[in-house]
N, C-alpha and C positions, 0 to 999 in steps of 0.2 A: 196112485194114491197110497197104496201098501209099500210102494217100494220106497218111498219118499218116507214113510216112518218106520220102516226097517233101518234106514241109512242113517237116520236120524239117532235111531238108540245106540245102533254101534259105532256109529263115531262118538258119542257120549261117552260111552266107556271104554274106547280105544287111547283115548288122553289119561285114562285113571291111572295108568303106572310111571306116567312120565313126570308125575309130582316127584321133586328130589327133594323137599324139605319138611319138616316137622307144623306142624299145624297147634298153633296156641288157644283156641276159641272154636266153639262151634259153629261160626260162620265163616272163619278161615280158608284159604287158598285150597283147597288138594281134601279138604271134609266131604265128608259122604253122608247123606240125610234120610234116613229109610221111614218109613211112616204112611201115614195116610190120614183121610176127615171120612167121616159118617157125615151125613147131613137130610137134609129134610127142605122141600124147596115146593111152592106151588104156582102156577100156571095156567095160562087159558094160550088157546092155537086160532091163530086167523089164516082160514085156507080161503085164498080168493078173496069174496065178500062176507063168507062165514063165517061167525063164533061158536066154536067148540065152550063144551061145562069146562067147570075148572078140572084140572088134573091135579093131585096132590102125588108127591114122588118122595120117597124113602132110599138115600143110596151110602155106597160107602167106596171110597176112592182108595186105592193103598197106590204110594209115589215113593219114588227110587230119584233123587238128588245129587250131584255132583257138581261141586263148588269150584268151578272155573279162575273165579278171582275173587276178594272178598269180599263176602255178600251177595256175587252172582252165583246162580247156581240153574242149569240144567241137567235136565232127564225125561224120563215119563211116567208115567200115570195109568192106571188101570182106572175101569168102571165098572160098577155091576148095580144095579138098582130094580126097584117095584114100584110100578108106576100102575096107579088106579083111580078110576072117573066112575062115580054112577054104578059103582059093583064091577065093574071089568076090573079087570087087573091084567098086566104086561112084565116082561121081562124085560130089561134091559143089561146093556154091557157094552164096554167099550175099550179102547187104547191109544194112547197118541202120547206127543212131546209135550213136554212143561218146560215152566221158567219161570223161577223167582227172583225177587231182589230185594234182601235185609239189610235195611237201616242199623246204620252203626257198626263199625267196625273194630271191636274190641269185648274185651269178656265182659259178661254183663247179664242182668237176667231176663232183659226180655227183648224182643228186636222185633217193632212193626216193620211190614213185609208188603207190597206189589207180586201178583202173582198172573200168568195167562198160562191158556192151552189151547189144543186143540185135539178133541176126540172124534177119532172115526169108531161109530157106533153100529148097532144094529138093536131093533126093540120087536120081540114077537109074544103074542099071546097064546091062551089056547084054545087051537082050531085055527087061527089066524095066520096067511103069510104074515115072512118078516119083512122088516122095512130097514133100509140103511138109511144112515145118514149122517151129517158132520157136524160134529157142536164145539165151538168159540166159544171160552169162557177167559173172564176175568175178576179176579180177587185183590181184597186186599182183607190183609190181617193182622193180630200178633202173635208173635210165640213167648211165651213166657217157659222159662228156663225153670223144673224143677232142681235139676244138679247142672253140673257141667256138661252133658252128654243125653239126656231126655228132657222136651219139653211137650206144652200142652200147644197147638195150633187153635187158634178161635176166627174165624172168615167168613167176611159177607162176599156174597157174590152175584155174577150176574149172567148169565150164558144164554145163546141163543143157535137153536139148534136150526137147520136146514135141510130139506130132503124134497124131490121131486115127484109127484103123487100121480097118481092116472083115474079121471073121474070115472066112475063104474056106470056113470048114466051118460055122458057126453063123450066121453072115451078123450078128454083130452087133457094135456100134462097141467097141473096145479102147482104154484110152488107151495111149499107146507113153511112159515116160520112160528117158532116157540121161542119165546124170550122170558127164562125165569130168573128171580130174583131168591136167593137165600141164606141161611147161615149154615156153615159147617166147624164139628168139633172134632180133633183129631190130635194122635201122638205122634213122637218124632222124635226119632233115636239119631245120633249123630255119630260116625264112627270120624277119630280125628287125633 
């Protein structure tokens, strides 16, 4: 699973030199998109036949972009978030491949966007084993264009996290899924 998003980042940026031409737009051929969203997303976990309280989660994403063709763009995505239910609180983090895809192809100031990922994660608290696991998500958003070269990102999204759990009274494997819903706000430098 690591090796597969090691492979993934460095052939991402193994193409980055072999652009030979000048780039007119910030969503152009051979652009590079550095940035990231904050966001804020809430949640409840069904293990088995159970309902967990809600979770309410505070995180912030920084993403590294390389624009394939126009409008396509692959890369990945970091995570780091606080996740807290009922007074716990949790640590979260994570790392995996992204993809987006910008409507419109030419200079312009704003370009609604299609976006997925996939984060291999891990979330521990304190005093708590950690817990890994894989979170699927998908967005869609706009960027609005303050200059040529920096916009503002605005995305709803939707992600659902998986991990396999081990019951501490029955001793047998659970699956764990969480499916949250939110919006994230973020900036987004375009080198180009």
């Amino acid at each position: 699973m690591h090796r597969l998003l090691l492979v993934s980042i460095i052939s991402t940026f193994a193409i980055t030199p072999g652009v030979a031409r000048a780039q007119g737009y910030a969503t152009d051929k051979g652009s590079i998109s550095l940035g990231g969203t904050a966001g804020f997303s809430s949640s409840k976990t069904d293990i088995g036949d159970t309902s967990s309280p809600r979770i309410t989660v505070f995180s912030i994403a920084p993403r590294a972009l390389f624009f394939v063709a126009p409008g396509l763009a692959v890369g990945g995505e970091a995570s780091f978030g606080r996740v807290s239910s009922e007074g716990d609180a949790t640590t979260q983090y994570g790392l995996g491949p992204a993809i987006n895809y910008y409507f419109g192809h030419d200079d312009r100031a704003w370009y609604p966007f299609v976006g997925a990922s996939v984060r291999f994660s891990h979330i521990s608290g304190d005093g708590q084993l950690g817990v890994d696991f894989r979170e699927l998500r998908a967005s869609a958003g706009l960027l609005f264009l303050l200059s040529r070269s920096v916009g503002i990102n605005s995305e709803f999204f939707v992600s659902r996290m998986h991990t396999t759990l081990e019951s501490p009274v029955t001793l047998e494997e659970l699956d764990s899924n969480t499916t949250s819903f939110g919006l994230a706000i973020g900036i987004a430098a375009f080198i180009f």
